[in-house]
C-alpha positions as CSV (number, residue, x, y, z in Angstrom):
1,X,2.1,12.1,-14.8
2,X,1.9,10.6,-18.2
3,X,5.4,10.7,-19.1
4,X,5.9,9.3,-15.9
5,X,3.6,6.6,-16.6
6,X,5.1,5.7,-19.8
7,X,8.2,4.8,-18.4
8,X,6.6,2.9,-16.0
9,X,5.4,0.9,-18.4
10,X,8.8,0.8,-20.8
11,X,10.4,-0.2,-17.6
12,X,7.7,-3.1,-16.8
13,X,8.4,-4.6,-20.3
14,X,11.8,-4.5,-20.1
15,X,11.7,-6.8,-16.5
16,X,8.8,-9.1,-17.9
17,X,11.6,-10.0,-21.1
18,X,14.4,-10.4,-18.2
19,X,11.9,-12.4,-15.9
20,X,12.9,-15.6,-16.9
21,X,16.7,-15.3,-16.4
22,X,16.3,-13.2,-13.4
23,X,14.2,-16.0,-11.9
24,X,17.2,-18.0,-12.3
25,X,19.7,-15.6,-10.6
26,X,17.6,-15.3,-7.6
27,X,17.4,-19.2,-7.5
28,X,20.9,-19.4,-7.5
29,X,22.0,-16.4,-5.1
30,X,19.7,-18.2,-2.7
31,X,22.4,-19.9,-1.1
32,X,24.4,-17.2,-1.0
33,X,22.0,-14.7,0.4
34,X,19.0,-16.3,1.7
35,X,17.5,-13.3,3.8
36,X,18.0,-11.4,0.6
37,X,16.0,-13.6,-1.8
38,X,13.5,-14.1,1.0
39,X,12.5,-10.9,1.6
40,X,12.5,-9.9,-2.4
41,X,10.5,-12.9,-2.8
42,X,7.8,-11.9,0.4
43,X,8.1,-7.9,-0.7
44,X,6.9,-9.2,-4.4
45,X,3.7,-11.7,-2.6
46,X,3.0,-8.5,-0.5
47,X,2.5,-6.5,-3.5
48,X,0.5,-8.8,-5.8
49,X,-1.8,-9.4,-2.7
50,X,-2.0,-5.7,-1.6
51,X,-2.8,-5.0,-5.9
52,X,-5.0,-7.6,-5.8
53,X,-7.3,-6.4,-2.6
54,X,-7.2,-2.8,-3.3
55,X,-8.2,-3.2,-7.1
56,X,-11.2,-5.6,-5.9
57,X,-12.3,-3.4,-2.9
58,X,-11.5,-0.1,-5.1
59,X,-14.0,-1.2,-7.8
60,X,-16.8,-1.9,-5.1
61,X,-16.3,1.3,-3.4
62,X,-16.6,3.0,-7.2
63,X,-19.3,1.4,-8.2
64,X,-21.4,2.4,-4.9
65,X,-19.9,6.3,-5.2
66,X,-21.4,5.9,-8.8
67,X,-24.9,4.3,-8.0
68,X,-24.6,7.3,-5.3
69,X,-24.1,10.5,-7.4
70,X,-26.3,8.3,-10.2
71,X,-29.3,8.7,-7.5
72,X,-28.2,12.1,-6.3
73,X,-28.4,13.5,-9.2
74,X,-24.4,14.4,-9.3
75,X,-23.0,14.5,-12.9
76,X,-21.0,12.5,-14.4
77,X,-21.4,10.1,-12.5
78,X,-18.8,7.7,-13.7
79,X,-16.3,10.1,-14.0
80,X,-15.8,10.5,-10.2
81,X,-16.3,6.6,-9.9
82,X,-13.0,6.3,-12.2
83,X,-11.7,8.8,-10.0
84,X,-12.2,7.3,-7.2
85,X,-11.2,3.7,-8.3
86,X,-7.5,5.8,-8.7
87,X,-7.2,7.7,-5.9
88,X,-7.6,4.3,-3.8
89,X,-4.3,3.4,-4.3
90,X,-3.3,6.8,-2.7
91,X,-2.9,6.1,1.3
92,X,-4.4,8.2,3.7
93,X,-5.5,11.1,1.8
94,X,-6.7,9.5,-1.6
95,X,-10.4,9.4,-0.4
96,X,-10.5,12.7,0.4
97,X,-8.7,14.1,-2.7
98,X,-11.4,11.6,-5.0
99,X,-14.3,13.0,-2.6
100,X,-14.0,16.7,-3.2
101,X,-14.8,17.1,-7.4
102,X,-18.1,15.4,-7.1
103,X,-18.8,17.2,-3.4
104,X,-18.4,20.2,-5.1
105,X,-20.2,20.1,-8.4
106,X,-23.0,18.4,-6.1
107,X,-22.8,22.1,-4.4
108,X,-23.3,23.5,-7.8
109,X,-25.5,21.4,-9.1
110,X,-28.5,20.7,-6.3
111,X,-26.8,23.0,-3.4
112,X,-25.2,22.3,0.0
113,X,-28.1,19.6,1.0
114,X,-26.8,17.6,-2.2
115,X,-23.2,18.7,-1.6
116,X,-23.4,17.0,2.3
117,X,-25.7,13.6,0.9
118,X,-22.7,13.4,-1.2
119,X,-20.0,13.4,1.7
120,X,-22.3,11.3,3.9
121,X,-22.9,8.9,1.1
122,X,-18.6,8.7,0.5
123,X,-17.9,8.5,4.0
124,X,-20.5,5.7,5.0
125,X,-18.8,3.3,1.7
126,X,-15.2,4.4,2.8
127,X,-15.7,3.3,6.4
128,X,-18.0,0.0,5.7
129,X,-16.1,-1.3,2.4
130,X,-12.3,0.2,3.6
131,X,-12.2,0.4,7.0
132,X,-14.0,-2.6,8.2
133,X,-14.2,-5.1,5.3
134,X,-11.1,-4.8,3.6
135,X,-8.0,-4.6,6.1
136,X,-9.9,-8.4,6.9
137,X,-8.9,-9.5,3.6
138,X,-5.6,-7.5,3.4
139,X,-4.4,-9.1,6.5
140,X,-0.3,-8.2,6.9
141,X,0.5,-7.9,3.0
142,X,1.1,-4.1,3.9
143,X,3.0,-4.3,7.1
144,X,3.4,-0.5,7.6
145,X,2.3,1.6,10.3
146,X,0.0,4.3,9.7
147,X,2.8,7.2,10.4
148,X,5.2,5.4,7.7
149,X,2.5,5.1,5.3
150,X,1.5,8.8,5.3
151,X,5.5,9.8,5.4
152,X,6.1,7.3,2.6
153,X,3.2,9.0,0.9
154,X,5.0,12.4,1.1
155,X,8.4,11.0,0.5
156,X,7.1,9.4,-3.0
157,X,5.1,12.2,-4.2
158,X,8.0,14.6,-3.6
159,X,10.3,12.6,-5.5
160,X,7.8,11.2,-8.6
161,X,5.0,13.4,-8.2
162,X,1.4,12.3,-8.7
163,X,3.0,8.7,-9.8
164,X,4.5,8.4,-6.4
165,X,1.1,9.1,-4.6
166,X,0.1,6.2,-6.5
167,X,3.1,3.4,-6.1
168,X,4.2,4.7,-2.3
169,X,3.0,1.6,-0.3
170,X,4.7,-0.7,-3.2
171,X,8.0,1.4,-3.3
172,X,7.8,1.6,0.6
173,X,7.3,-2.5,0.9
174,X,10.8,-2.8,-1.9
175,X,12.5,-0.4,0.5
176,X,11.8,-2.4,3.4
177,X,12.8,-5.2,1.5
178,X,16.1,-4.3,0.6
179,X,17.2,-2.7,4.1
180,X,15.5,-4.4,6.7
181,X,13.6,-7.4,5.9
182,X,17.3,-8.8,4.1
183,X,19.2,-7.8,7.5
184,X,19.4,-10.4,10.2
185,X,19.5,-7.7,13.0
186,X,16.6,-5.8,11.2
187,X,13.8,-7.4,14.2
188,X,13.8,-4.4,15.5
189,X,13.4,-1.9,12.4
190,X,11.3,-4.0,11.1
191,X,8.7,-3.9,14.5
192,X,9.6,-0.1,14.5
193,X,7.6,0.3,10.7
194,X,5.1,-1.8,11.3
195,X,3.8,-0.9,14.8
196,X,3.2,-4.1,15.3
197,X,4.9,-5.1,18.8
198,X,6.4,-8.8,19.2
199,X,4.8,-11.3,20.9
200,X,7.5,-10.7,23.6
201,X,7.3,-7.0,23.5
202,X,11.0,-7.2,22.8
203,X,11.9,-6.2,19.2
204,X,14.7,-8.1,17.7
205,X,15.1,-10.5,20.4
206,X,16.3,-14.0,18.6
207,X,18.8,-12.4,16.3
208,X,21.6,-12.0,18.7
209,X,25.0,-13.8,18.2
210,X,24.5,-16.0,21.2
211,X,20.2,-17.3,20.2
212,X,21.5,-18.1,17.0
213,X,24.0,-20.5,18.1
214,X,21.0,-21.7,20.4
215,X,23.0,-20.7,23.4
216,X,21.8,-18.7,26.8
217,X,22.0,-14.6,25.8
218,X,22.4,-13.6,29.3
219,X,25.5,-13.1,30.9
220,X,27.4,-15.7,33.2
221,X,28.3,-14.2,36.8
């Protein structure tokens, strides 16, 4: 995870000294392929504001676990904060895999009544802070459905490991940039991933040859 994180970081250095000129490029392919540029441009304002909402909410679900196991009498209390401020980012199953160290040394350390105050305590702040608070402020910036998210999740991990757990919605929203939200009959696909019917119920409908030219789809008898 480390070396994998290193290169992250080489490889986020090397893009902020090309940043400039590749602003430039993208201003100038515009023309050329403007539901390419469009959807680079809304796949990076979906991650900034998904980064932006998970990092604020993730800190104020940490610092409740902490104040928590601080009053349970758990150890280490900011160690399992840090934890869980990192396993936030991981969709679907990162509050359970940031729940279990501190359920389990709360076992060891004040027995099973501490060890279920603990879960109690985790799942109360997940569903309050995560569940009802946060997807409010979130809004679309994901635009995945939950069965994409959690295959994306297993997609990542198995081909970055623990640094793909982490960076699965980000990589998931670039994918979706590059094949469906840059193709013009990509309605459909793009309803498909984020469970989220059309107004119309029809998926893709206004991308056909016929409604772009502002002419009648249907056939003529």
């Amino acid at each position: 995870m480390f070396s994998g994180l290193v290169l992250v970081v080489v490889l986020l250095l090397a893009m902020c000294l090309d940043a400039q000129a590749f602003s430039r490029i993208l201003a100038m392919g515009a023309a050329r392929r403007p539901l390419l540029i469009g959807a680079l441009s809304n796949f990076a304002h979906k991650t900034r504001r998904y980064l932006l909402v998970s990092t604020g909410f993730g800190l104020i679900c940490s610092a409740l676990d902490v104040a928590a196991l601080w009053i349970l009498g758990v150890p280490l209390p900011l160690l399992w904060g840090v934890l869980a401020l990192i396993t936030n980012y991981i969709p679907n199953v990162g509050f359970v895999l940031g729940l279990i160290p501190p359920a389990l040394l709360g076992l060891l350390e004040g027995g099973p009544r501490t060890m279920i105050f603990v879960i109690v305590a985790y799942i109360l702040i997940n569903f309050v802070v995560q569940s009802l608070i946060q997807p409010k402020f979130l809004g679309d910036a994901v635009g995945l459905s939950t069965t994409v998210t959690f295959l994306s999740l297993i997609l990542w991990t198995f081909l970055l490991g623990p640094l793909g757990a982490l960076l699965a919605i980000p990589l998931s929203l670039l994918a979706r940039a590059l094949l469906i939200d840059s193709d013009p009959d990509g309605a459909w696909a793009a309803a498909l991933v984020s469970g989220e019917v059309p107004d119309d119920g029809r998926p893709g409908t206004g991308s056909g040859p016929g409604e772009e030219r502002g002419k009648d789809p249907s056939p003529v008898p």
